[in-house]
One Martini backbone bead per residue (centre of mass of N, CA, C, O) as a GRO file, in nm:
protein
   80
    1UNK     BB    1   0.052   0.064  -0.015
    2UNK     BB    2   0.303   0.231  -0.016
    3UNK     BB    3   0.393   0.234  -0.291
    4UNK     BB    4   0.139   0.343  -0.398
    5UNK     BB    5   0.135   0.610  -0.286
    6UNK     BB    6   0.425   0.679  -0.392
    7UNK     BB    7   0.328   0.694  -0.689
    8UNK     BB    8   0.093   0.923  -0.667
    9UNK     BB    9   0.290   1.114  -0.571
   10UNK     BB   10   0.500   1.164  -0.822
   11UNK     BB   11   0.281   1.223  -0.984
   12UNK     BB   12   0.190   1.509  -0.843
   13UNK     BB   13   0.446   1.617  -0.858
   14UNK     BB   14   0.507   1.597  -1.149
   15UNK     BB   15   0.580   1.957  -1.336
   16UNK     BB   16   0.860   1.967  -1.544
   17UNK     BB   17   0.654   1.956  -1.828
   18UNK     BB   18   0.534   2.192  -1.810
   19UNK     BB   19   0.786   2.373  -1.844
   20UNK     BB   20   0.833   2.267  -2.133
   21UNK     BB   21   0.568   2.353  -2.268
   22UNK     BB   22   0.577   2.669  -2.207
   23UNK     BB   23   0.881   2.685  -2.328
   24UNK     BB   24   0.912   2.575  -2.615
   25UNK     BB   25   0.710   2.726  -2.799
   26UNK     BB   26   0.825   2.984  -2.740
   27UNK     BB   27   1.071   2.959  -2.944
   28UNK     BB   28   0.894   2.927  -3.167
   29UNK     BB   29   0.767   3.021  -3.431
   30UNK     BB   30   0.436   3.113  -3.610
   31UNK     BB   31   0.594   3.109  -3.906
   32UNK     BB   32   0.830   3.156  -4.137
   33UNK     BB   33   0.843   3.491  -4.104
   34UNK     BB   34   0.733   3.545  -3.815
   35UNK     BB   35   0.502   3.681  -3.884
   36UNK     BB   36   0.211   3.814  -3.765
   37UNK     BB   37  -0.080   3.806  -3.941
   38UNK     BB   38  -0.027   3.568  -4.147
   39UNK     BB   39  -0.194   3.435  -4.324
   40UNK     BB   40  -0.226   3.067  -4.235
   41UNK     BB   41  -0.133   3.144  -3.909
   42UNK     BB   42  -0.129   2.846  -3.735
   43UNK     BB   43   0.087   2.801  -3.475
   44UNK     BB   44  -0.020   2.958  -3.253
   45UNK     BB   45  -0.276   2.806  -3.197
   46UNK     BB   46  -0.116   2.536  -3.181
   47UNK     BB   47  -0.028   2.595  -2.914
   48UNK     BB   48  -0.254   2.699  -2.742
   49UNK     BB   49  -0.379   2.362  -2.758
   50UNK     BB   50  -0.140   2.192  -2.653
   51UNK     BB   51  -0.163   2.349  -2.363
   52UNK     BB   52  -0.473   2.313  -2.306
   53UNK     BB   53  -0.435   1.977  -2.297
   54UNK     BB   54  -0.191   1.978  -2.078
   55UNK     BB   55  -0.384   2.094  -1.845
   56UNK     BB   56  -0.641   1.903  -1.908
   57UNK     BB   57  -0.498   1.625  -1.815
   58UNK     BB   58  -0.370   1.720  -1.548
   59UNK     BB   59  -0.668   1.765  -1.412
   60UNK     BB   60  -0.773   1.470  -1.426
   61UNK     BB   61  -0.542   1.346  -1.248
   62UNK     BB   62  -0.626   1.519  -0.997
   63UNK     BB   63  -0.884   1.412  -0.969
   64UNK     BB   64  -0.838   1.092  -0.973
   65UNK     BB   65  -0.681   1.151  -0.694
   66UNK     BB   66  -0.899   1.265  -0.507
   67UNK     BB   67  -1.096   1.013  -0.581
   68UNK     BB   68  -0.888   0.829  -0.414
   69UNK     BB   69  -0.853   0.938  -0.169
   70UNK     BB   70  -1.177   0.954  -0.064
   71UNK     BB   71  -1.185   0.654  -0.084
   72UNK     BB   72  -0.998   0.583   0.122
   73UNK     BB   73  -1.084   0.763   0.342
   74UNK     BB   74  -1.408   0.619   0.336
   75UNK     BB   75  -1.256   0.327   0.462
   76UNK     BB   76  -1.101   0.404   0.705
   77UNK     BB   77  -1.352   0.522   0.830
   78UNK     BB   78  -1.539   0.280   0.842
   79UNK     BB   79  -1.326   0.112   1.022
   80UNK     BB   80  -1.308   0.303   1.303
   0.00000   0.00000   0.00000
């Protein structure tokens, strides 16, 4: 169980990939032109939706955490 625990500590602690996410895309242009408002230029959209992916899934696995913590404390609360 506490392997386990212990598990679940790292996944929710490990956020140093949001800043990869962050880091990356910053430093790419938006088109080859490299200027902005230019007909076509859909760099910036797809950064800014491949980073709104990345913490909405992010966010998904924090729910999935909290669900699963509040399962275990009133299983324990039960047992009590």
């Amino acid at each position: 169980m506490a392997y386990c625990f212990d598990q679940i500590r790292a996944v929710r602690n490990q956020t140093d990939y949001l800043l990869a996410v962050v880091d990356g895309p910053a430093g790419m242009s938006d088109c080859e032109s490299g200027d902005m408002h230019v007909p076509g230029n859909n760099m910036g959209q797809a950064k800014a939706r491949a980073f709104g992916n990345v913490v909405r899934y992010r966010e998904t696995t924090n729910q999935l955490l909290l669900n699963f913590y509040m399962a275990v404390y009133n299983d324990l609360k039960s047992q009590a």
